[in-house]
C-alpha positions in Angstrom: -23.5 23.8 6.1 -22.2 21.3 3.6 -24.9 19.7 1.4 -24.4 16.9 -1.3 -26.7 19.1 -3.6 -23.4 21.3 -3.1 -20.9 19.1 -4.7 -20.0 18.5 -8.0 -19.9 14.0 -8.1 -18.5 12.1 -10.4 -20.3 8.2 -10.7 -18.5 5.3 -10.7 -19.7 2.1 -11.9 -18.8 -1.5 -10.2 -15.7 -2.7 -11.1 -12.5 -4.4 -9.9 -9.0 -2.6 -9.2 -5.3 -3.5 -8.1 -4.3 -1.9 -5.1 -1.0 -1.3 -3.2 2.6 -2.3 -4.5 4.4 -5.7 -5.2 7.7 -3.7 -4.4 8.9 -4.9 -1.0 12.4 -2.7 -1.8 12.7 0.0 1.1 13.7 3.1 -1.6 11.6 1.9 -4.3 8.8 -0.4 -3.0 5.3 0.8 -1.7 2.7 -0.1 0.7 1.7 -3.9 -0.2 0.8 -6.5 -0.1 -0.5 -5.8 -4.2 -4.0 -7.1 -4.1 -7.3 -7.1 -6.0 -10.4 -5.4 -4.6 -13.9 -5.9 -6.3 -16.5 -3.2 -5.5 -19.9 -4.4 -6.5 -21.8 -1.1 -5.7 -22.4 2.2 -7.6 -20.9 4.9 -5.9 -20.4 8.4 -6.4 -16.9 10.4 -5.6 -16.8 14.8 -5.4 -14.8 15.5 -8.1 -12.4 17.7 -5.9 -11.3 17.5 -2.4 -12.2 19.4 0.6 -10.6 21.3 3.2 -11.4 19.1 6.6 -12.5 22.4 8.3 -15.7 22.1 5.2 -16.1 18.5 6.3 -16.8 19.3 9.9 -20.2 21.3 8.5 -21.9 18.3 7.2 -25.2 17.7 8.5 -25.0 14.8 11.1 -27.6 12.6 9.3 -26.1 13.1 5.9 -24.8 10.0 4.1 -21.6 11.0 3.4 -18.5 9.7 4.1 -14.1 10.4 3.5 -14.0 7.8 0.6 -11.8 5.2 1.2 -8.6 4.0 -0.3 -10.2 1.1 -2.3 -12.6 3.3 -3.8 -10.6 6.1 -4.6 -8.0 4.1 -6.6 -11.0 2.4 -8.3 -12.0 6.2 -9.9 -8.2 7.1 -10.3 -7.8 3.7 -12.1 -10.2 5.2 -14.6 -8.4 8.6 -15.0 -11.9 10.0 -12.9 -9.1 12.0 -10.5 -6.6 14.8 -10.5 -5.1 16.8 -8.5 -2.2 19.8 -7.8 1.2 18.4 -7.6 2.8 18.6 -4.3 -0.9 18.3 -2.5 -2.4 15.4 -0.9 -5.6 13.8 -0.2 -6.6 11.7 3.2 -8.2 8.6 3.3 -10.6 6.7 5.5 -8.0 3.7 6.1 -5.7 4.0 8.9 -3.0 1.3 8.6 0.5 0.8 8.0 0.3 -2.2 5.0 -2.5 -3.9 3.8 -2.3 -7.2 6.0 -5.9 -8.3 7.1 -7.8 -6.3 5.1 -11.3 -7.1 3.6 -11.5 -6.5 -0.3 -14.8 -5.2 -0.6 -13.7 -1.4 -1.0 -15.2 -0.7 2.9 -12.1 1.1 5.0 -9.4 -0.7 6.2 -8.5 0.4 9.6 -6.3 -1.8 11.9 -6.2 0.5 14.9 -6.7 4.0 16.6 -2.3 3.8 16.6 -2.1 3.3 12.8 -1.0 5.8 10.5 -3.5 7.4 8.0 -3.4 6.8 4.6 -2.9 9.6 2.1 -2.5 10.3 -1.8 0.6 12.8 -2.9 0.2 14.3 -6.4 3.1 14.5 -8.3 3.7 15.0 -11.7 0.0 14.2 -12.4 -0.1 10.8 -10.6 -0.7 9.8 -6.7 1.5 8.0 -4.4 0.4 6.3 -1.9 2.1 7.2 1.9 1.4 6.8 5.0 1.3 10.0 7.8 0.8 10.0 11.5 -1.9 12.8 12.7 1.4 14.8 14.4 2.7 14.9 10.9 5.6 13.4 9.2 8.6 15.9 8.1 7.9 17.0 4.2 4.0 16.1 4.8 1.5 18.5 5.7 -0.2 18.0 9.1 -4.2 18.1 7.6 -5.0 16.6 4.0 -8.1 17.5 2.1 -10.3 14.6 1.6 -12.4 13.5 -0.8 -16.3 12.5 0.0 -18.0 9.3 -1.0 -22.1 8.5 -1.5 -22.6 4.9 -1.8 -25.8 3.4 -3.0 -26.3 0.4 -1.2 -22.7 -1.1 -0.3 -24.4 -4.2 1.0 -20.9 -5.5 2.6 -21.1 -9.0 3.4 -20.3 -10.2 7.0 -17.4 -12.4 5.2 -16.2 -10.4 2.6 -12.4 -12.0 1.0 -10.1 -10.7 3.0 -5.7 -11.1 2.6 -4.1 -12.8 5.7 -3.5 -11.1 8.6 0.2 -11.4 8.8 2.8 -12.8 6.0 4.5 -15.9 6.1 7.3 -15.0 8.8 9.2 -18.7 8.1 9.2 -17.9 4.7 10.6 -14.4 4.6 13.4 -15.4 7.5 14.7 -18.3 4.7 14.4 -16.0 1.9 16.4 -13.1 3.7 19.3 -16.2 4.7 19.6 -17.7 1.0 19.9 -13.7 -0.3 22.6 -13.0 2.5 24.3 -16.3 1.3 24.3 -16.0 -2.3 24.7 -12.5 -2.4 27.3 -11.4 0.3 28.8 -14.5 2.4 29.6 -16.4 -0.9 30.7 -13.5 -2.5 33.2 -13.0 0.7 34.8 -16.1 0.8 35.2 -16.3 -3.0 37.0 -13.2 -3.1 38.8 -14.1 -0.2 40.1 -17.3 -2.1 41.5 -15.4 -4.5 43.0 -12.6 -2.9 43.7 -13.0 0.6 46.3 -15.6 2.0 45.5 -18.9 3.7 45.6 -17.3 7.0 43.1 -14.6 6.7 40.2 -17.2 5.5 41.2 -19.5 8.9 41.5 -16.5 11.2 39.5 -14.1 9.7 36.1 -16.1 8.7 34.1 -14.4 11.3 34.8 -11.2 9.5 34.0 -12.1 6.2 30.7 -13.8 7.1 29.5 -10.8 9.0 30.7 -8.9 5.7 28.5 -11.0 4.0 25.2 -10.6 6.1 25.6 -7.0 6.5 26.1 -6.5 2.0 23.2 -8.8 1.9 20.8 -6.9 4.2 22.1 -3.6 3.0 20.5 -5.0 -0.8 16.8 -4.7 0.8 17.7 -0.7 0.1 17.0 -1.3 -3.3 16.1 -4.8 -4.1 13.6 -7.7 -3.4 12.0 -10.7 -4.9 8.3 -9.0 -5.8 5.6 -10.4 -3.8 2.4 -12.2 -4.9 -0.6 -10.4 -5.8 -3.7 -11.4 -3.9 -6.3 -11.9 -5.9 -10.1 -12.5 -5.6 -10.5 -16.1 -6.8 -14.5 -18.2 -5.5 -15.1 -15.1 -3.2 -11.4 -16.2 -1.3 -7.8 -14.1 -1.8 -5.1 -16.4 -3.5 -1.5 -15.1 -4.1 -0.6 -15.3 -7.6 2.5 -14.3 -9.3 1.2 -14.4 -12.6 0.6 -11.3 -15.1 -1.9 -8.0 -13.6 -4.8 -8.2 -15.0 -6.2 -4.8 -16.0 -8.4 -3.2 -14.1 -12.3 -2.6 -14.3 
């Protein structure tokens, strides 16, 4: 049976860390929204991960828990984690992005449906993905996972927490002005200059559907970055101004 006497911890001291990814691109971006997370306990991390089937022995009573996603990026902010490239590490939080979650380093889990969140090594730094328990093609089906002992978390019944949803109105007129400047304009322009009369008249409907379907197909690789929530009189505040470095 698995004892914390057994495991080799590694402390970590209260601090404050950037989590997830401004990068709303679908090739390039990450899990976001980017946002600040402010752990004010002491906690302690095992400095390797464990096989799930070693998980299941630990005593009933025992405080131990899968540490979460805040807390692990916290130690891995401070070069407290490795790991073998190509493996991968679960997490408490179950969710597909970051929406409506408290900032406090508790787990973030939006349902018993949502996806579980996972760190792949590679090259000596972890990504963050998402898989579903079935498994997703190139991930493994089980993880190992990481334990945490905290000392006191003392989570508040209001802790800050990021917005349940983004701005939909927003993000509808920022997806039309990127169609428009980047494909329909584009379309007619070229249209102008090297199609006849004719086509423009009797073949708009064509080169606005052109347009729309260029400027979606940008969101492959390219989008405005998203604010960065941040932790401002115990409330989250997007901010697009420089990261701050974390502590």
């Amino acid at each position: 049976m698995l004892d914390e006497t057994q495991i080799d911890w590694v402390s970590i001291e209260p601090g404050s860390v950037l989590v997830g990814s401004d990068n709303r691109s679908i090739l390039f971006g990450g899990i976001g929204p980017r946002h600040e997370v402010s752990i004010e306990y002491p906690f302690r991390i095992s400095g390797k991960p464990f096989d799930p089937k070693e998980i299941a022995s630990i005593e009933q009573n025992s405080d131990m828990e899968i540490v979460s996603d805040s807390e692990w990026e916290l130690a891995y902010s401070r070069g407290l984690l490795s790991g073998d490239d190509g493996s991968s590490e679960s997490l408490a939080d179950s969710a597909i992005d970051y929406w409506g979650k408290a900032c406090d380093g508790r787990p973030f889990v939006n349902d018993g449906n949502s996806p579980t969140l996972i760190r792949r090594w590679k090259s000596g730094k972890a990504q963050t993905l998402t898989v579903y328990s079935s498994g997703r093609i190139g991930e493994p089906i089980t993880s190992r996972v990481r334990l945490v002992l905290r000392e006191k978390s003392g989570w508040s019944e209001n802790p800050p927490c990021i917005p349940n949803r983004r701005n939909i109105s927003n993000l509808i007129f920022e997806e039309i002005l990127i169609c428009t400047i980047v494909g329909i304009l584009p379309s007619f322009v070229w249209a102008f200059f090297n199609a006849s009369p004719d086509y423009i008249r009797e073949g708009w409907l064509n080169l606005l559907l052109g347009g729309v379907f260029f400027g979606l197909f940008t969101m492959l690789f390219w989008r405005p970055r998203q604010p960065t929530w941040r932790i401002e009189s115990g409330r989250m505040t997007p901010s697009r101004t420089k990261k701050r470095r974390n502590t």
